[in-house]
LONU-505220 format. One record per residue (C-alpha): y, x, z; residue in three letters; residue number from 0. Coordinates in steps of 0.1 Angstrom, whole numbers, plus 2048, in hexadecimal, padded with zeros to 3 digits. Example, Ala and Ser with C-alpha at 12.3 -4.5 7.8 and 13.67 -1.06 7.14 Angstrom:
# residues 2
yy|xx|zz|residu|num
7D3|87B|84E|ALA|0 $
7F5|889|847|SER|1 $
***
This chain:
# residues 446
yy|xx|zz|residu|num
C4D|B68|804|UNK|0 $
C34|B70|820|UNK|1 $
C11|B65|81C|UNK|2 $
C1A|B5D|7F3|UNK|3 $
BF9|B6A|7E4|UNK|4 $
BDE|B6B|803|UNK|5 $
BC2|B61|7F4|UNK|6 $
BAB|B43|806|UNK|7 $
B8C|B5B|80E|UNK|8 $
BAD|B72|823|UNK|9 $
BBA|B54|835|UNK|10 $
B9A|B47|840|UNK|11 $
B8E|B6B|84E|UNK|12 $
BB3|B6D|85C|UNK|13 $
BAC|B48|86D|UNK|14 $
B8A|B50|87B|UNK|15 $
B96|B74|88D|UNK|16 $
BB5|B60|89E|UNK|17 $
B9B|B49|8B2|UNK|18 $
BB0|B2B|8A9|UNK|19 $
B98|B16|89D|UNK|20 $
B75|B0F|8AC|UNK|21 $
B52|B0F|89F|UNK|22 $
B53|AE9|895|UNK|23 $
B74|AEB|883|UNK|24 $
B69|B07|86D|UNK|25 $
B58|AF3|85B|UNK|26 $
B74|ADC|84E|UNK|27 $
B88|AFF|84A|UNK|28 $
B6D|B0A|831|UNK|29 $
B6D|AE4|822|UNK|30 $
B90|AE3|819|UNK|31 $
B8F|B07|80D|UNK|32 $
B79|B00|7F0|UNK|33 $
B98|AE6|7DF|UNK|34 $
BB0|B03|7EB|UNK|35 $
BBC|B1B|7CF|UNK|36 $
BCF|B36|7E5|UNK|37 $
BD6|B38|80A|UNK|38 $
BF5|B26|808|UNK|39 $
BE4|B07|7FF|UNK|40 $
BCB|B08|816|UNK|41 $
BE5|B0F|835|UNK|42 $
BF3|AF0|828|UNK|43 $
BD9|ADE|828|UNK|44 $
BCE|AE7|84E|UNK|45 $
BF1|AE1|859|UNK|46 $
BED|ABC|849|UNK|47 $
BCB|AB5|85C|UNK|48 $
BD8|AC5|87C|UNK|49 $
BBE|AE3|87F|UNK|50 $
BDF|AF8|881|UNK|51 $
C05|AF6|882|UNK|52 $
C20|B00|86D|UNK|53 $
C23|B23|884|UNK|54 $
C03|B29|885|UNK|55 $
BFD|B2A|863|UNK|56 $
C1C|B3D|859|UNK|57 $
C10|B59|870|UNK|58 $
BED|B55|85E|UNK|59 $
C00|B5D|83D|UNK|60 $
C16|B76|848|UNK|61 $
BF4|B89|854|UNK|62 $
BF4|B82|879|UNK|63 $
BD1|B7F|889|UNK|64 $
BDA|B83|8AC|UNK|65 $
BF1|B75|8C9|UNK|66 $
BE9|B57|8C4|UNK|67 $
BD3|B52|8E4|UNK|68 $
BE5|B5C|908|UNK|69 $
BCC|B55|926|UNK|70 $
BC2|B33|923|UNK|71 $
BE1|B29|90D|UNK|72 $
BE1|B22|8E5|UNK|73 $
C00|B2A|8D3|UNK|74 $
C0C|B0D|8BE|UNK|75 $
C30|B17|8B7|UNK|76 $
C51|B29|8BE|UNK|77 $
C6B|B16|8CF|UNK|78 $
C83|B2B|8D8|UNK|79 $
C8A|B53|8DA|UNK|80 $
CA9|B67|8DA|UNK|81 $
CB9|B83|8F6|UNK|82 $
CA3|B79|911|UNK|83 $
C83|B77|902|UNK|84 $
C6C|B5C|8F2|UNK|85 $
C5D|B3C|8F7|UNK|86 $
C40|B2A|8EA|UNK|87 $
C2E|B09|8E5|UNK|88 $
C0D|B0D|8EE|UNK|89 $
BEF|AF9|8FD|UNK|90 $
BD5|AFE|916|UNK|91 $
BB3|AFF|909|UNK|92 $
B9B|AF1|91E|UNK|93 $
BB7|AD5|92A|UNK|94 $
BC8|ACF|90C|UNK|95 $
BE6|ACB|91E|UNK|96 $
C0D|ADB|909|UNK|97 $
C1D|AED|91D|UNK|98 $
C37|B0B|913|UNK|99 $
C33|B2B|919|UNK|100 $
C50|B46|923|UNK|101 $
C43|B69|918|UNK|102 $
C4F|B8B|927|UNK|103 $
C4B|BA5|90A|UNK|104 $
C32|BBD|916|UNK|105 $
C47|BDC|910|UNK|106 $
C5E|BD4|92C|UNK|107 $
C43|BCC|945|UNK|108 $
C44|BEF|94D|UNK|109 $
C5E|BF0|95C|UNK|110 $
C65|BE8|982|UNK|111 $
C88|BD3|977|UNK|112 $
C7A|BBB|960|UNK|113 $
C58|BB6|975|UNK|114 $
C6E|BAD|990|UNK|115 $
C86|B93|97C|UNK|116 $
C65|B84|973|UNK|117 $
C56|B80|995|UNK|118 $
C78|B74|99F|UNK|119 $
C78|B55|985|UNK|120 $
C56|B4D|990|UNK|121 $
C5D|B49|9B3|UNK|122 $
C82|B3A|9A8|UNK|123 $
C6E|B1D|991|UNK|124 $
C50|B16|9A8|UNK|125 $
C6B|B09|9C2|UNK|126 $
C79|AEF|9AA|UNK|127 $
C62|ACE|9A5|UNK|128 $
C7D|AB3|999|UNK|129 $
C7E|A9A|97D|UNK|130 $
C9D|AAC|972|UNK|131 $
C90|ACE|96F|UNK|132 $
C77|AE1|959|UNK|133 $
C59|AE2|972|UNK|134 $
C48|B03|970|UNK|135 $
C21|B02|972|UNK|136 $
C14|B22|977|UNK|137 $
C1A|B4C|970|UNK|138 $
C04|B64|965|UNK|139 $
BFA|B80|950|UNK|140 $
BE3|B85|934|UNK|141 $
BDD|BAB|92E|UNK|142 $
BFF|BB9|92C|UNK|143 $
C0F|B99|925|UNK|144 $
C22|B89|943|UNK|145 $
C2B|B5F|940|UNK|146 $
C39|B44|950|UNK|147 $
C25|B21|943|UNK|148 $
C43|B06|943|UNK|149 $
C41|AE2|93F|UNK|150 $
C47|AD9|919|UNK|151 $
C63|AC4|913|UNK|152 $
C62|AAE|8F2|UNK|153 $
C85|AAD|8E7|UNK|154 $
CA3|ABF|8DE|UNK|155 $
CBD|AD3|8F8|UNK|156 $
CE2|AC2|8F5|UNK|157 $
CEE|ADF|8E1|UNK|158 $
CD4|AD4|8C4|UNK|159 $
CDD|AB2|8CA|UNK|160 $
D00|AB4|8C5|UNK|161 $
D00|ACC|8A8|UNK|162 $
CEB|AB4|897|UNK|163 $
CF7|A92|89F|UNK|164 $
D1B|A9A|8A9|UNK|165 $
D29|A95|8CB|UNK|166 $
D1B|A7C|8E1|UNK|167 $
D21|A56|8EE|UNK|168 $
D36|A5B|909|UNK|169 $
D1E|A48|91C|UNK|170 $
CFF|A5B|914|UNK|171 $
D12|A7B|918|UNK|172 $
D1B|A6F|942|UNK|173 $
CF5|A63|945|UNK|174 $
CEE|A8A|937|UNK|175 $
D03|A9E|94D|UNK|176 $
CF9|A85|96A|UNK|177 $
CD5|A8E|966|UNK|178 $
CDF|AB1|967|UNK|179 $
CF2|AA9|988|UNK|180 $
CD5|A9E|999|UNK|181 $
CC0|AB5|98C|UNK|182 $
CD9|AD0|99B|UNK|183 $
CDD|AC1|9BA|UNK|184 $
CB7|AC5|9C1|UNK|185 $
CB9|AE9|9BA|UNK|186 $
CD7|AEE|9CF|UNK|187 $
CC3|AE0|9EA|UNK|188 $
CAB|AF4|9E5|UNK|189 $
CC4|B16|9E9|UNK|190 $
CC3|B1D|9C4|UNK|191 $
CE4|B24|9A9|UNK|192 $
CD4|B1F|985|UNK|193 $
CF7|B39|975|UNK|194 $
CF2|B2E|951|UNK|195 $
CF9|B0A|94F|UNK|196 $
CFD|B05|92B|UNK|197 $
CF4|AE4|90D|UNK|198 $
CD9|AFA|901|UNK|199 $
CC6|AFD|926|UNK|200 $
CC8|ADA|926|UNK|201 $
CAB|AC8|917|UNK|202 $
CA5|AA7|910|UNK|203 $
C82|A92|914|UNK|204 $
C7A|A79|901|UNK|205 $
C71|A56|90F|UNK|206 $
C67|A35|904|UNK|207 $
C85|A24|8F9|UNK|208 $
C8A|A0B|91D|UNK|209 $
C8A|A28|933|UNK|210 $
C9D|A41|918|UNK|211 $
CA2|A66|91D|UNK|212 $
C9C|A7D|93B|UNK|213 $
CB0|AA2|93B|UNK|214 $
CA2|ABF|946|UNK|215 $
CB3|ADC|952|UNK|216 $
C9F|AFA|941|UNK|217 $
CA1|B1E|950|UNK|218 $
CA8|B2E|974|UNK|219 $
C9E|B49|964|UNK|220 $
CC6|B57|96F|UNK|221 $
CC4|B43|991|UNK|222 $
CCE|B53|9B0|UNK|223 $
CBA|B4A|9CB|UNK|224 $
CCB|B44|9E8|UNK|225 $
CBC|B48|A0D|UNK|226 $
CD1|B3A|A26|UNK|227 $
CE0|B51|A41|UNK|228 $
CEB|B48|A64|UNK|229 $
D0D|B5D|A53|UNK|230 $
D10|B4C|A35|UNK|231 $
CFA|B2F|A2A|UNK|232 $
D05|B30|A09|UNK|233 $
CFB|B55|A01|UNK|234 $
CDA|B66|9FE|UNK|235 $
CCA|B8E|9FB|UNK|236 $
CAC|B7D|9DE|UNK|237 $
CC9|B81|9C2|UNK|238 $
CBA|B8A|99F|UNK|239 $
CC5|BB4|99F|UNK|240 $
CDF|BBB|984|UNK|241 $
CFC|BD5|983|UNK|242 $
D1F|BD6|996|UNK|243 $
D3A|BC2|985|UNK|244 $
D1D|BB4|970|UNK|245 $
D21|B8F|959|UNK|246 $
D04|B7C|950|UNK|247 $
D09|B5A|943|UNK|248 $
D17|B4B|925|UNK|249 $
D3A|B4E|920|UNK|250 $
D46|B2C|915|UNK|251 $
D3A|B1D|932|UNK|252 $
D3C|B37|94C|UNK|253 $
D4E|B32|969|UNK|254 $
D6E|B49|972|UNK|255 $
D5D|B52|991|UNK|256 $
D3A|B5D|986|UNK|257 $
D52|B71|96A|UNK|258 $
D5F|B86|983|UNK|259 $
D40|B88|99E|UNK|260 $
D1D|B80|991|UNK|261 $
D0E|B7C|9B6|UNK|262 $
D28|B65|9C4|UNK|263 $
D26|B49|9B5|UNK|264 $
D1B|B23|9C6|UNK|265 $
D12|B05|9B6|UNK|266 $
D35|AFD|9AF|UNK|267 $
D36|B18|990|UNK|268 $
D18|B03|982|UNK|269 $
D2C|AE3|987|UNK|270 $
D47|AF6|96F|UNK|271 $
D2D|AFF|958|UNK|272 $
D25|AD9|958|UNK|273 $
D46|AD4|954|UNK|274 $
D47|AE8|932|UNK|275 $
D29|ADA|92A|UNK|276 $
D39|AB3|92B|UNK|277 $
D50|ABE|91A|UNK|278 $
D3B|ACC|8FD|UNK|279 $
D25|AAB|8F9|UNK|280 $
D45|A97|8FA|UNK|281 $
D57|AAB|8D9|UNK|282 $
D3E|ABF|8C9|UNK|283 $
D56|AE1|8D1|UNK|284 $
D58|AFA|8F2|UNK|285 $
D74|AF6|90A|UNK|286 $
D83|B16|8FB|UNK|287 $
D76|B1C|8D9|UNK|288 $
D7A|B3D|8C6|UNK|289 $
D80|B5E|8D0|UNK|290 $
D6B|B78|8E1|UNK|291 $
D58|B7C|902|UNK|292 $
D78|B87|910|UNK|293 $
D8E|B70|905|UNK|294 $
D7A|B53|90F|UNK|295 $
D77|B61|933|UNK|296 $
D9B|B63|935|UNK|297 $
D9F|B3F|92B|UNK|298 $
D86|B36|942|UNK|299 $
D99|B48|95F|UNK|300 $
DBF|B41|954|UNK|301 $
DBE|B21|93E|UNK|302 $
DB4|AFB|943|UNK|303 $
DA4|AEC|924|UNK|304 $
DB6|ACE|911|UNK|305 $
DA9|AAD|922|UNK|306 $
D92|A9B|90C|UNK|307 $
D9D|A7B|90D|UNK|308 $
DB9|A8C|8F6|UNK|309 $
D9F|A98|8E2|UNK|310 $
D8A|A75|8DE|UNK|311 $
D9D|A52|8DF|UNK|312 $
D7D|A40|8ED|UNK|313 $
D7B|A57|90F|UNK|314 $
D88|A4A|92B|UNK|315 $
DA2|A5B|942|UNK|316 $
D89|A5D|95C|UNK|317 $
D6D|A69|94A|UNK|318 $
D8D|A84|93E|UNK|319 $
D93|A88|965|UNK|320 $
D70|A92|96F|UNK|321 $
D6B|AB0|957|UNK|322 $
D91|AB8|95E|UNK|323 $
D81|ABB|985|UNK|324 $
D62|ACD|97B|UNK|325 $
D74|AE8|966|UNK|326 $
D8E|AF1|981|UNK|327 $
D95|B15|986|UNK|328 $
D92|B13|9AD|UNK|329 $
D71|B09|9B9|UNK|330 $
D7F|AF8|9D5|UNK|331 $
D8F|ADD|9C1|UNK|332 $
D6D|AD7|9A8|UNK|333 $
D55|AC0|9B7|UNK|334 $
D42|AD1|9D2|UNK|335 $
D1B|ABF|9C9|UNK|336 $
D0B|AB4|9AA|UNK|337 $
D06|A96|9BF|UNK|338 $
D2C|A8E|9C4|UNK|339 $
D29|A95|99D|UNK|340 $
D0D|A7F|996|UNK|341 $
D21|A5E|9A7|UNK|342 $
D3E|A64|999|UNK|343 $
D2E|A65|976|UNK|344 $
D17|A43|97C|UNK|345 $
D2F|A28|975|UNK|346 $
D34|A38|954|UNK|347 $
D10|A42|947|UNK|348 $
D00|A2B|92C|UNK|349 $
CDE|A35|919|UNK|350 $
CE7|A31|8F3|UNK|351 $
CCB|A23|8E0|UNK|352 $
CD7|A33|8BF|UNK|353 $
CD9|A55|8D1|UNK|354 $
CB2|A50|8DB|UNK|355 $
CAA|A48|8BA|UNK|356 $
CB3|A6D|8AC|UNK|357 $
CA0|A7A|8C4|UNK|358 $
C81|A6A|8B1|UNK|359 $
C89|A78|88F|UNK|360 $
C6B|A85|883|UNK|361 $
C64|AAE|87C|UNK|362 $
C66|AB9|85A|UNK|363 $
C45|ABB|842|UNK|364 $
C32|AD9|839|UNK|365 $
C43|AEA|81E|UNK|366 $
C44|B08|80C|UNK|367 $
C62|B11|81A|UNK|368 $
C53|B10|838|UNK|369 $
C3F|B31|837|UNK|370 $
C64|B42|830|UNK|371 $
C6F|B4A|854|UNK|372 $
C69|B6A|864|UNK|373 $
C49|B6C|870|UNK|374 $
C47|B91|874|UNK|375 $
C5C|B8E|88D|UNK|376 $
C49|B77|8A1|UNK|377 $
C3A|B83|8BC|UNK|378 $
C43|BA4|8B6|UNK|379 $
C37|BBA|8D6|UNK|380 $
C58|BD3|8CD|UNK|381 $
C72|BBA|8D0|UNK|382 $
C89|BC2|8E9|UNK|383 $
C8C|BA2|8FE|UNK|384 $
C8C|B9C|923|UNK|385 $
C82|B7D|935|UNK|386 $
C77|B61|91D|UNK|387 $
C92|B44|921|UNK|388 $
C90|B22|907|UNK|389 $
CAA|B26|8F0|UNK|390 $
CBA|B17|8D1|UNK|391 $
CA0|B09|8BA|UNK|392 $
CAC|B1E|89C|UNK|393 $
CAC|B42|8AE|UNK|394 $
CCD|B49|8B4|UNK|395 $
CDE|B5B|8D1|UNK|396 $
CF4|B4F|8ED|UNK|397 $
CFD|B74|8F9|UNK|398 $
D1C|B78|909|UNK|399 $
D32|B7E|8F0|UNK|400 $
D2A|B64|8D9|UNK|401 $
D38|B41|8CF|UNK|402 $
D24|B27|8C9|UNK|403 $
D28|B1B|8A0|UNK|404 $
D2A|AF5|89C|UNK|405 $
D2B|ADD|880|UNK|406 $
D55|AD4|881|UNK|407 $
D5A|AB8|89A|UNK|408 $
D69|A97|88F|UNK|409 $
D7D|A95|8AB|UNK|410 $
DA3|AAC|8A7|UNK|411 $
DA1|ACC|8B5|UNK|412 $
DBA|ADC|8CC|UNK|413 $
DCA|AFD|8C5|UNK|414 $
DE2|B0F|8E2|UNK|415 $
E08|B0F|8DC|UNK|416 $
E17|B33|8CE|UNK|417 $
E23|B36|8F5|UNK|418 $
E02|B33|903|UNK|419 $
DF6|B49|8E4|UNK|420 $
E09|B64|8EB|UNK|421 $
E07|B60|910|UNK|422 $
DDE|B64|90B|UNK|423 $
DE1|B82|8F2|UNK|424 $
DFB|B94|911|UNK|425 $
DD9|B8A|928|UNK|426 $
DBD|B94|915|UNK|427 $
DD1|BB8|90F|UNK|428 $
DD2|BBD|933|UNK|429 $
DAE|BB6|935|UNK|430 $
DA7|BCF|919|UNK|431 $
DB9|BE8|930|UNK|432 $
DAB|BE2|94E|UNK|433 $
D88|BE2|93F|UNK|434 $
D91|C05|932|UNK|435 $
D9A|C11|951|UNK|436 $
D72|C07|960|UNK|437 $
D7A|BE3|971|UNK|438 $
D6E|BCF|951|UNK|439 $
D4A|BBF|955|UNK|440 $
D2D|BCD|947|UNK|441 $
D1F|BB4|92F|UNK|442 $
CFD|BA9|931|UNK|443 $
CF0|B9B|912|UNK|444 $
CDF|B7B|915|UNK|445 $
***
């Protein structure tokens, strides 16, 4: 166990070379050192009285002394960290103010690619300023560390809420996607395609309980910006640069069009993605569970998912008729705003006060156990991550050929008839051979 035997004299040097705690509070630290008896106890004990947090002082313990301080930001936790990079809750020093903090590992700030995906998300998020989107507050770089400070956003994404509570109200989960919509809709004004529409970009803000919860879209990080021409106003040249039959996304809820052309896409493959994301909050399982990245494209492209309201007795047909619309194959026939979206979904959105309440369930104690995750790897400069992006709370991936792992839902699941299961094993081995033959996608973990 890391940190099992530092000694209090070693955790208190440790604490005074990180510069997290301040001439005044040194003092207490040296007070509640002399009833400590190792370093554990005393870590303890400052995560009790607030001098540090539960991350803090399992870095401490594991030996850490630096990275805790980035420009004017103090690092108070990890929230999220996977293919794409890292992200951290930190707090301005002077202004006390949370914010979170989207890190580029140094080691690929030399080269020209990633320098340019990261000036691209800064100019992407300093466009966006809507109630319904992560507001980004400023960039900048502190040595050889490149960031992005984000607004922090006190609550779960949907894809925490779900595997926790199970899926939603069917009320709460329209007043959700609607929020989304809206949130969209601004960005599609503003000539932006967010690409990677997904529960766990979706965040949730807690509010007192009369006005309930606000969602947050998290993450253009993968938007195409989109500069009107007098040729096509719905295409642009400021596209984030990736390879020739390229896929970036997640692929159980990507769109059959960004599957086969990364830089084509409208706001229409985000309404799909939407779509698959109703879905999700609505039965606690993907449109097209199982298989692999490939096999789940296919679907996408060739197969429609089983209406809901055959999967859930209490949704209504035309709650079952609007995600039928969003996940349509042809763009054309989807809805063609996030506004149209957003009315259509307002008769039926209801703010569930149950739902609100397990939002407020309060964070675990300090306990032993506590100082068990892996801190070495914690800011580890030699990761190999790309553009920091908020992602599930426990650290795992979404790359592209991954399927998400939920708690079984209560609600019946579908399987495909030994037709259609034969019919999709005939698909996926034509795929196979055409991706031999050099016209399969290049995966792009993300």
């Amino acid at each position: 166990m890391p940190g099992q035997h530092v000694d209090c004299a070693t955790f208190v040097a440790r604490l005074r070379e990180s510069g997290l705690v301040h001439d005044e509070q040194l003092a207490a630290v040296d007070q509640l050192a002399t009833a400590a008896d190792r370093g554990r106890t005393l870590a303890r004990a400052l995560v009790e009285h607030g001098l540090l947090t539960r991350f803090q002082a399992e870095m401490l313990l594991g030996g850490r002394t630096d990275g805790f301080i980035l420009g004017q930001y103090r690092i108070l936790e990890q929230i999220g960290r996977g293919g794409m990079g890292r992200v951290f809750k930190a707090e301005h020093v002077t202004m006390n103010r949370v914010v979170a903090l989207k890190v580029l590992a140094p080691n690929l700030t030399r080269t020209e690619r990633a320098k340019m995906m990261f000036q691209r998300e800064v100019r992407a998020a300093a466009k966006l300023i809507h109630p319904n989107i992560v507001t980004a507050y400023d960039a900048n770089q502190s040595s050889d560390r490149h960031y992005l400070v984000m607004e922090f956003v006190d609550g779960p994404n949907l894809q925490e809420l779900v595997q926790e509570h199970g899926p939603l109200p069917v009320g709460q989960a329209s007043e959700f996607i609607r929020q989304a919509a809206l949130g969209l809709q601004y960005a599609f004004e503003m000539g932006m395609v967010h690409r990677d529409i997904k529960p766990a970009n979706l965040l949730v803000q807690k509010q007192s309980p009369g006005n309930g919860f606000q969602v947050k879209i998290l993450d253009f990080g993968l938007a195409r910006l989109q500069e009107p021409t007098e040729d096509s106003p719905h295409s642009g040249q400021d596209s984030i640069p990736a390879r020739e039959h390229s896929v970036m996304g997640t692929p159980d809820y990507l769109s059959p069009e960004q599957a086969r052309n990364l830089h084509s896409v409208d706001i229409r493959s985000d309404l799909y993605s939407l779509g698959c994301t109703f879905f999700f909050l609505l039965t606690g399982q993907v449109p097209f569970p199982g298989g692999t990245a490939l096999e789940k494209m296919v679907r996408h492209s060739s197969e429609t998912p089983i209406p809901v309201h055959q999967l859930r007795a209490d949704i209504s047909l035309e709650i079952s008729g609007i995600i039928q619309r969003l996940v349509e194959k042809d763009p054309a026939r989807r809805f063609q705003t996030p506004l149209e979206l957003a009315r259509a979904l307002e008769p039926h959105c209801h703010v569930d006060s149950e739902t609100f309440a397990a939002l407020n369930t309060a964070a675990p104690e300090w306990s032993a156990s506590t100082a068990d995750s892996p801190w070495a790897e914690i800011l580890d400069e030699s990761d190999q991550s790309a553009l920091a992006g908020t992602l599930p709370a426990d650290g795992s991936l979404t790359p592209i050929s991954s399927s998400i792992v939920l708690r079984p839902s209560p609600y019946r699941r579908w399987q495909p008839s030994a037709q259609k299961r034969r019919w999709l094993t005939w698909a996926i081995a034509a795929a196979a051979i055409a991706t031999a033959a050099g016209i399969g996608a290049l995966l792009i973990v993300r």
